[in-house]
C-alpha positions in Angstrom: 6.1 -4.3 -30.5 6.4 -6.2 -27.5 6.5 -4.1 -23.9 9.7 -3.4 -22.3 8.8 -5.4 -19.4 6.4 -8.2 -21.2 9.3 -10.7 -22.3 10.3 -10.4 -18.6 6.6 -11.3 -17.4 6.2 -14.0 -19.9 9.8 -15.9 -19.2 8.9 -15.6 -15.2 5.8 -17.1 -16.4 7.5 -20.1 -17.9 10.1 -20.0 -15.4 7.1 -20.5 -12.5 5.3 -23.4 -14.5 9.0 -25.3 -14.5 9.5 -24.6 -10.6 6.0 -26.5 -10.0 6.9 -29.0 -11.9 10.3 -29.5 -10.3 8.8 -29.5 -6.8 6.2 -32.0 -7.9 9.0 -34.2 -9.0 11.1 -34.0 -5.4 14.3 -32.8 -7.6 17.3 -31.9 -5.0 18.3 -28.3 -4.6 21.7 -29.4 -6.6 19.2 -29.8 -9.7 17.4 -26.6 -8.8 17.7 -23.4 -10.9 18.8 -20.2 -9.5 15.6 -18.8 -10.9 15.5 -15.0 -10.1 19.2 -15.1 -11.7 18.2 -16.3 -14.8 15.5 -14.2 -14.8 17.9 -11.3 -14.6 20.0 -12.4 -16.7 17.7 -12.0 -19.9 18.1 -8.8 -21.9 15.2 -7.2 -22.7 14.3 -5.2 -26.0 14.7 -1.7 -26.4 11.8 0.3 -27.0 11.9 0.1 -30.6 13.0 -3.6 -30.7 16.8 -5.3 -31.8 17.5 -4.2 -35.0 16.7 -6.5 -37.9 19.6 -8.3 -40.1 18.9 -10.0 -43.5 19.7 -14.1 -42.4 22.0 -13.6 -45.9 24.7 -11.1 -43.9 24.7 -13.2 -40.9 25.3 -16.6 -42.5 27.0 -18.1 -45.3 23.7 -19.7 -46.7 24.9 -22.9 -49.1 22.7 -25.5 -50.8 23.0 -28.7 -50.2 24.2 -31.7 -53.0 22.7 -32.3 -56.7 22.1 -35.6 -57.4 20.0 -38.6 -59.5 18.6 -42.1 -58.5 20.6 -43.1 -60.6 23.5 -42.1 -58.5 22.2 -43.8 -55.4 22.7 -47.5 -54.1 21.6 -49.7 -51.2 25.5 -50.3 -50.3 26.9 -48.8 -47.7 29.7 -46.0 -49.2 31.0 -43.1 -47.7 28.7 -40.7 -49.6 26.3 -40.1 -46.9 23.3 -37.7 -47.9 20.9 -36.2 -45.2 17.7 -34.9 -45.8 14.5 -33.6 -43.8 13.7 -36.9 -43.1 16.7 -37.1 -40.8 15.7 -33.8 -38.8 13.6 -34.8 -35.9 10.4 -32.8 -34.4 12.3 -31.7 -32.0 15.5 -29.6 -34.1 17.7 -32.6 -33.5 19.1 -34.9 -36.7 19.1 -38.5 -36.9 21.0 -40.8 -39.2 18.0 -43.8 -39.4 17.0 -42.7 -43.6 20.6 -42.2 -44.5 21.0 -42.1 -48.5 24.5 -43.8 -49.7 25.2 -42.3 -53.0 28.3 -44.5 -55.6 31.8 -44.5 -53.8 32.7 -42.6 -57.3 30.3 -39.7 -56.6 32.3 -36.5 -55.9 30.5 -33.8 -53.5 31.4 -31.1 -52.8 33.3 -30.7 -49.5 32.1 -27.4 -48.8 28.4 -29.1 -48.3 29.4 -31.2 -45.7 27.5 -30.7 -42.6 30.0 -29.3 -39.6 30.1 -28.2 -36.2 27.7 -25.4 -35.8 26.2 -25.5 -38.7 21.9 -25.0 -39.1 21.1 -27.5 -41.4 17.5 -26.6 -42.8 15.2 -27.9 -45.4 14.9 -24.5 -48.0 12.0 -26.3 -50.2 10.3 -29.5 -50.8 7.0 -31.0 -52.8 5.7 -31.0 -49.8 5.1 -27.8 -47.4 5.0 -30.0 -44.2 9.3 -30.2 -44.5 10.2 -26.5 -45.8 11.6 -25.1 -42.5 12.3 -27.9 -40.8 16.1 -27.6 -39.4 18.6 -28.8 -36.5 21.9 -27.5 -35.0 24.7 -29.5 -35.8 26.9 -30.1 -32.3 29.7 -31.7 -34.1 31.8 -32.1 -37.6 30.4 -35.2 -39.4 31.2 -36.5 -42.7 27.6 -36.4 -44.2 26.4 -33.9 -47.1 23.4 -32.0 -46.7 21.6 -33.3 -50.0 18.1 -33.0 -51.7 16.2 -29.7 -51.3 18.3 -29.3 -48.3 20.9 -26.4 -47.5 23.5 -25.4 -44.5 23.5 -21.9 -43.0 26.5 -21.7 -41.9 26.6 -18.3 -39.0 28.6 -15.6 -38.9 27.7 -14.9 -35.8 26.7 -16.9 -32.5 25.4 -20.2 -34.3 23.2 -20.8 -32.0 21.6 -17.6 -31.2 20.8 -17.9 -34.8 19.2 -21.1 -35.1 16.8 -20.4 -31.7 16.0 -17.3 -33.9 14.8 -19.3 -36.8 13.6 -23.2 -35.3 10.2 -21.6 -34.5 6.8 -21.6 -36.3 7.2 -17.7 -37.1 10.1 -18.3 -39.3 8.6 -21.7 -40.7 5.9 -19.4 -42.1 7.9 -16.6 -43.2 9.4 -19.4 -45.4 6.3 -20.9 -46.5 5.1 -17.5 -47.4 8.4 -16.9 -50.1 8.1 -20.5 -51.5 6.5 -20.5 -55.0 7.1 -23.7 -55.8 9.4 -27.2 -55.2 12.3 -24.6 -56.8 15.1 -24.9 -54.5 16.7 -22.3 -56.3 14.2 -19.9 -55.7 13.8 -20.1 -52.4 17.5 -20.5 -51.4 17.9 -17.1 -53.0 14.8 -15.3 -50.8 16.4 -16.5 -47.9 18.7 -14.4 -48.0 16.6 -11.4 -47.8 14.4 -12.7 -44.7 15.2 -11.0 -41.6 16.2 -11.8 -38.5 16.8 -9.9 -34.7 20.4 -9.1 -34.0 20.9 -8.1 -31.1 24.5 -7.3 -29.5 26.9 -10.1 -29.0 26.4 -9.7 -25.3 22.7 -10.1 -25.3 23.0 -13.2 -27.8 25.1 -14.7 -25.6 22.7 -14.2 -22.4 19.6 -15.5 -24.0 21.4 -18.4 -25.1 22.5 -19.3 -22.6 19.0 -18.5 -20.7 16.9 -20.8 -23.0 19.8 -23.3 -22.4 19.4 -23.4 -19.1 15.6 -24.0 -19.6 16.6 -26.7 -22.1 18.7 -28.4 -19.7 15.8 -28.2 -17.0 13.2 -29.9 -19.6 15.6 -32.7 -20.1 15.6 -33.0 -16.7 11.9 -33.4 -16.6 9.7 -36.2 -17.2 9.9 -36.9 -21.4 6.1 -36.8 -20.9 5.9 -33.0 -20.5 6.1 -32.2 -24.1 4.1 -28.9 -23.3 7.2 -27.6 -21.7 9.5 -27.7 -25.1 7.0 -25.7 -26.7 6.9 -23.0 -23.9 10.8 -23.2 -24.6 10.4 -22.4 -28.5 8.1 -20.0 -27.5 10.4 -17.6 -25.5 11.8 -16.5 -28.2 9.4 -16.2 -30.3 7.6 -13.8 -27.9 11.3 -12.0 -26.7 12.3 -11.2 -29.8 9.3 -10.2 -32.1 8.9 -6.5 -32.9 
């Protein structure tokens, strides 16, 4: 279990490394981060930890599209499929490997990938793709397809998806995987747990490893070291 005051000592840690950096780059105090109230802003644990939620009571957890080759087509239709080739390293998605299935194909509507929706990839013949995932920002009209599946929250989205776009929960899901079955693993997600803290606190840390996020983009693209310290937060904040 992580000390009451260590999540504090490790965030003013990170918070530190990104003040260097920002004086190094001569940003204006208009860029600047009110540091100590961020800082103070971060909820910390209580002694025994946030209690634990099964991820299948906070989201709706839905698998994406069935479909064969045969059902696919180099034309351009409006049966757009995304898979874990469109998720980016960095939790984003991109629509460059978009799969057009036949205008006659008919998905269904539920699968199509909305506004704060996780979109994650459950399984895969590959290990390297199973946990791979990215917060939708907007509705689109694309289906989550392949081994892929939506969790679609219950509760604050995005509090949710910080919880589980980390290396922790990419092995927890590795660990349940017994095969390229997305049907087995779909249904052990729903039993792998996740912190829940109070609305409240979800809300605060959300907005604290926002604020970070906003300060990385801020920063030279060349500081990749920083976006893991941001993933990392978490990881550290929340783990019991």
């Amino acid at each position: 279990m992580l000390a009451r005051g260590g999540s504090r000592d490790f965030i003013a840690s990170l918070l530190d490394s990104i003040q260097e950096l920002e004086s190094k780059l001569d940003f204006n105090n208009n860029n600047a981060l009110d540091f100590k109230a961020l800082l103070d802003s971060i909820p910390t644990p209580p002694p025994q930890g946030w209690d634990t939620i099964k991820l299948g009571e906070v989201c709706e957890i839905i698998r994406g599209i069935t479909y064969d080759k045969t059902e696919q087509t180099a034309e351009k239709t409006q049966n757009i499929v995304l898979t874990a080739d469109n998720i980016t390293l960095n939790n984003t998605f991109e629509l460059s490997k978009m799969i057009y299935l036949k205008q006659d194909f008919i998905g269904d509507k539920n699968k199509i990938l909305r506004k704060n929706d996780i979109f994650m990839c459950f399984s895969s013949g590959s290990l390297k793709h199973i946990g791979k995932v990215a917060f939708i920002n907007k509705d689109t009209e694309y289906y989550a397809g392949g081994f892929m599946g939506i969790l679609r929250s219950r509760f604050n989205a995005k509090f949710v998806f910080y919880t589980i776009a980390n290396d922790d929960f990419k092995q927890k899901l590795e660990n349940s995987a017994t095969g390229s079955n997305i049907n087995n693993l779909s249904s052990k997600i729903n039993d792998l747990k996740i912190p829940l803290p109070p609305l409240e606190a979800q809300e605060k840390i959300v907005s604290a490893i926002e604020n970070i996020e906003s300060k990385i983009h801020l920063l030279d693209s060349s500081l990749p070291s920083l976006d893991s310290k941001k993933s990392e937060v978490l990881q550290h904040f929340l783990q019991n």
